[in-house]
C-alpha positions in Angstrom: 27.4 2.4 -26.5 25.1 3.7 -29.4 25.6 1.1 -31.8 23.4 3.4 -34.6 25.3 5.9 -34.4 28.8 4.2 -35.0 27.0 2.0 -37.6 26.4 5.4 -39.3 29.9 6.9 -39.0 31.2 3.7 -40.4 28.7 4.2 -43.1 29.8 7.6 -44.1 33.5 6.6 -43.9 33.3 4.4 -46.3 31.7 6.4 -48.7 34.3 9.5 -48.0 36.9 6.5 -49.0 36.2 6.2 -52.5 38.9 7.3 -54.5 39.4 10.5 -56.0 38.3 11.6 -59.8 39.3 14.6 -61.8 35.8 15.4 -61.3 36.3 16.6 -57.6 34.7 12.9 -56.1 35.7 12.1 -53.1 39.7 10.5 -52.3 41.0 8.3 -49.7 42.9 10.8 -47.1 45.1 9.4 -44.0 42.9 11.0 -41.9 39.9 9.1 -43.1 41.3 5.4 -43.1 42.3 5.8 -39.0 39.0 7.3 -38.5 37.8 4.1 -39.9 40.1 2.0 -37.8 39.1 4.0 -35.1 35.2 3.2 -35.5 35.5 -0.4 -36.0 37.4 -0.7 -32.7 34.7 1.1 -30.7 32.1 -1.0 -32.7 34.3 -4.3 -31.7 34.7 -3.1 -27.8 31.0 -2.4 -27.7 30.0 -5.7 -29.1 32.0 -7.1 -26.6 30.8 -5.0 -23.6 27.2 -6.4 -24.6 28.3 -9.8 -25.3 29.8 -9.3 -21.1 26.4 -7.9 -20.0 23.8 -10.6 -21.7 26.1 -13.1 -19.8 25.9 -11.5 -16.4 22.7 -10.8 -16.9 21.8 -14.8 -17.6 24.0 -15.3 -14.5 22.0 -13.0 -12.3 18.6 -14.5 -13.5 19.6 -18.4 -12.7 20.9 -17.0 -9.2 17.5 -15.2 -8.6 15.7 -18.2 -9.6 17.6 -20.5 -7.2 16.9 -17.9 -4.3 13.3 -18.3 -4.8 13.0 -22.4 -5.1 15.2 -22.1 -1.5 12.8 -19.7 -0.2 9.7 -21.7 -1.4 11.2 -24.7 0.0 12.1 -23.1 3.5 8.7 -21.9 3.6 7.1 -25.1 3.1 9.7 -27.4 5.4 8.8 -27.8 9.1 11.6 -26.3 11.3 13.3 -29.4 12.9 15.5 -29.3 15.6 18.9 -30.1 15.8 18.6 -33.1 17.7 16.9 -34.3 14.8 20.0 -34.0 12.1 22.4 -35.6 14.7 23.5 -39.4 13.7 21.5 -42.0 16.6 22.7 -45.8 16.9 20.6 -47.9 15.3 18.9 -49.4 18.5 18.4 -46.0 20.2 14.4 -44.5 19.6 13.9 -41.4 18.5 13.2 -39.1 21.6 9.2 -38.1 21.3 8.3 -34.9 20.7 6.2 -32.2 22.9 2.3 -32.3 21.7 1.1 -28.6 21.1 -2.2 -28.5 22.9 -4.4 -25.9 21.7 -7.9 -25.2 23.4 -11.2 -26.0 20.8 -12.1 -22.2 20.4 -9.4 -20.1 21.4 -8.6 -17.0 20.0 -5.1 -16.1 18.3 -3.4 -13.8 19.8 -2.7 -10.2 18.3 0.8 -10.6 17.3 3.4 -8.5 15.5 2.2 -10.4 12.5 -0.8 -9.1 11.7 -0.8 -5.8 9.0 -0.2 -2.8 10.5 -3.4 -1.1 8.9 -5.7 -4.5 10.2 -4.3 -3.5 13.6 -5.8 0.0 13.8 -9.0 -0.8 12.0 -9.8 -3.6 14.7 -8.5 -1.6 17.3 -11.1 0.8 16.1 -13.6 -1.3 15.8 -13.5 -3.3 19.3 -13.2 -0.1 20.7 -16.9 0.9 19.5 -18.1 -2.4 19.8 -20.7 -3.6 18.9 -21.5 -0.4 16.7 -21.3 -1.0 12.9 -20.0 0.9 10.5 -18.5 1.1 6.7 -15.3 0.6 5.6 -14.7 4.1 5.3 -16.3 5.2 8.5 -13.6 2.3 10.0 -10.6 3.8 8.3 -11.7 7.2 9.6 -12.3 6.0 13.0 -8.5 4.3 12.6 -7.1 7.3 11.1 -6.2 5.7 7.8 -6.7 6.7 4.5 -9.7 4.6 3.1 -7.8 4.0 -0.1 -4.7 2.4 -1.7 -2.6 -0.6 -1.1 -2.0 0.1 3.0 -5.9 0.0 3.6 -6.7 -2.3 1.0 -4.5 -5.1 3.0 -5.3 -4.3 6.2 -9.5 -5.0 5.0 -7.8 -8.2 3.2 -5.7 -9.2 6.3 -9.3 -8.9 8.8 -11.6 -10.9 6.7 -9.0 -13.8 6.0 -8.5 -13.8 9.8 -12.0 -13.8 10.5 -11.4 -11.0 13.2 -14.4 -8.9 10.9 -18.4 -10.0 10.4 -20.0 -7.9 7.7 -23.7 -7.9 7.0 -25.3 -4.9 4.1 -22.2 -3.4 3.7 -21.8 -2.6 7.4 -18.9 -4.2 9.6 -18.0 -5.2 13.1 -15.4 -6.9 15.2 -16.0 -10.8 15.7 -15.9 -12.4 18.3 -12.8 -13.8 18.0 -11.4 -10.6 16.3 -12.6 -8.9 20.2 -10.7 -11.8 21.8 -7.6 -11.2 19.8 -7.4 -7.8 20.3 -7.8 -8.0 23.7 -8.5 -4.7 26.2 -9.1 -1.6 24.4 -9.3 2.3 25.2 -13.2 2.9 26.3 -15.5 4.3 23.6 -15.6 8.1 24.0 -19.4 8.3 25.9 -20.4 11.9 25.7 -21.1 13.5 22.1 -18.4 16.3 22.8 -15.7 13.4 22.8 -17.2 11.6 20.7 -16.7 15.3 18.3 -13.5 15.8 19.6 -12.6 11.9 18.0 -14.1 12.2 14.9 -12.8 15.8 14.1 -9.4 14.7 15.2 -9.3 12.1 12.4 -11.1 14.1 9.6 -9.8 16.0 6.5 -9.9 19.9 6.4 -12.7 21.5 6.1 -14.8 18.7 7.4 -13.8 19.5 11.1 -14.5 23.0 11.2 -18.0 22.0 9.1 -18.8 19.5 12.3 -18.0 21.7 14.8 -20.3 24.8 13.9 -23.2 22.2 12.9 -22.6 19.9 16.3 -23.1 23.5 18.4 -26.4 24.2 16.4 -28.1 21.1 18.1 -31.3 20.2 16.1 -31.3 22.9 14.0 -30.4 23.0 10.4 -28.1 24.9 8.5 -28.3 25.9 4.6 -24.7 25.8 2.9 -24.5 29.6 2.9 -25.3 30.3 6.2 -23.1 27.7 6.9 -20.2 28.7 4.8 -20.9 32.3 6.3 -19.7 31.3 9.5 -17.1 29.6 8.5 -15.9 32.1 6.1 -16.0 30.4 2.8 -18.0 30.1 -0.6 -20.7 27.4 -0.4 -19.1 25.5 -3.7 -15.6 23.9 -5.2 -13.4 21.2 -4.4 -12.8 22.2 -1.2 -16.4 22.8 0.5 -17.4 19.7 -1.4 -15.1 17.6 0.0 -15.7 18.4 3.5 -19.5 17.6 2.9 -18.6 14.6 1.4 -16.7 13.1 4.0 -18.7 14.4 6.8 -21.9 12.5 4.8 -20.1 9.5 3.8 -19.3 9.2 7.5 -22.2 8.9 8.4 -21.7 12.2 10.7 -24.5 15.0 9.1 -28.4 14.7 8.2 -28.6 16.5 5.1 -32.4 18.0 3.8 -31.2 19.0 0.6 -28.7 22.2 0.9 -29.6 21.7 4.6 -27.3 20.0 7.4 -27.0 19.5 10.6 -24.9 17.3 12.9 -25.3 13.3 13.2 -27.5 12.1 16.5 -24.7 10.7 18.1 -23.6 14.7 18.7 -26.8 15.4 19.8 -27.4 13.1 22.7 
């Protein structure tokens, strides 16, 4: 309910309901004094409505904040079992309780638990163990996005775990991350799958920029030449994208406006 505007009404009721002078001044018509009546009954039933919704609201809040102590607690508890809550005689002992052995050194097992984005960056980076790469070249490899909340907790997710060692800015799968992750898919060995991986997980134009420079070998391209062939203009959002990716990947040499494909396409 806008309470303004009925305030306002009311307002200008009042004033219409000033008796009448010879001089023309306004009377007191029928009309008027139920259109008053009329207004302070909406006013009434809208203070009321209010008055209803504060209080559910304040009911709402204290049930929210008894959901969340209950959650904290369970969280916190240790499960017991329902042996445990059953009444025992006085004389009877307690029956003992399983020990949970666990081998000095083992390696957690990859579970459903982990993030879904840690999962794929491991899984990427056991599989080209014990190569070392960025953060971005990671995501790449792990088809992900190397930005925003999904990546940024998946990079959280393997350094709290330990499952990650990084040393000047470059990262690899632990030890016990490889152990966790268990078997992998092989590394692609030959540079024309290794191409066919990385321009399978790049942004256009990047791929199409790869390809022509992985099939020029050694030799160099300029950015014309090389936007020639690919039919573009050397320049804009677009082309300058593509470069930066392919760079930041680690996946071109660059001599100035001259690039060629990454060793790893080479040999």
């Amino acid at each position: 309910m806008d309470l303004t505007a009925i305030t306002a009404a009311l307002a200008a009721v009042e004033t219409e309901s000033l008796p009448r002078t010879r001089s023309g001044d306004p009377g007191k018509p029928k009309d008027d004094r139920r259109r008053h009546a009329q207004l302070e009954y909406e006013l009434a039933a809208a203070k009321a409505r209010i008055e209803t919704l504060e209080r559910d609201n304040r009911d709402l809040n204290t049930r929210l904040a008894e959901i969340a102590a209950l959650a904290a607690g369970a969280a916190q508890a240790p499960i017991e079992a329902m042996s445990d809550a059953a009444p025992r005689p006085k004389n009877e002992a307690k029956p003992a309780r399983p020990l949970r052995v666990v081998a000095i050194g083992a390696a957690p097992v990859l579970g459903d638990g982990i993030h879904p984005a840690a999962r794929k960056l491991l899984v990427a980076l056991a599989q080209h163990a014990p190569g070392r790469f960025t953060w971005g070249q990671a995501a790449t490899l792990a088809g992900l996005k190397p930005s925003g909340g999904h990546f940024n907790a998946g990079r959280k997710s393997l350094r709290e775990s330990g499952y990650v060692e990084e040393a000047n800015d470059l990262l690899s799968a632990s030890p016990i991350g490889l152990k966790a992750v268990g078997e992998v898919p092989p590394a692609p060995s030959t540079p024309a799958e290794r191409l066919a991986l990385w321009c399978d997980r790049l942004p256009s134009p990047a791929p199409e920029m790869l390809r022509t420079l992985a099939a020029q070998g050694e030799r160099y391209m300029d950015a014309a030449e090389l936007a020639a062939v690919l039919g573009k203009k050397p320049s804009g959002g677009h082309w300058n994208s593509g470069v930066a990716v392919l760079r930041n990947n680690g996946l071109i040499e660059t001599d100035g406006r001259r690039y060629r494909s990454a060793a790893l396409f080479r040999k």
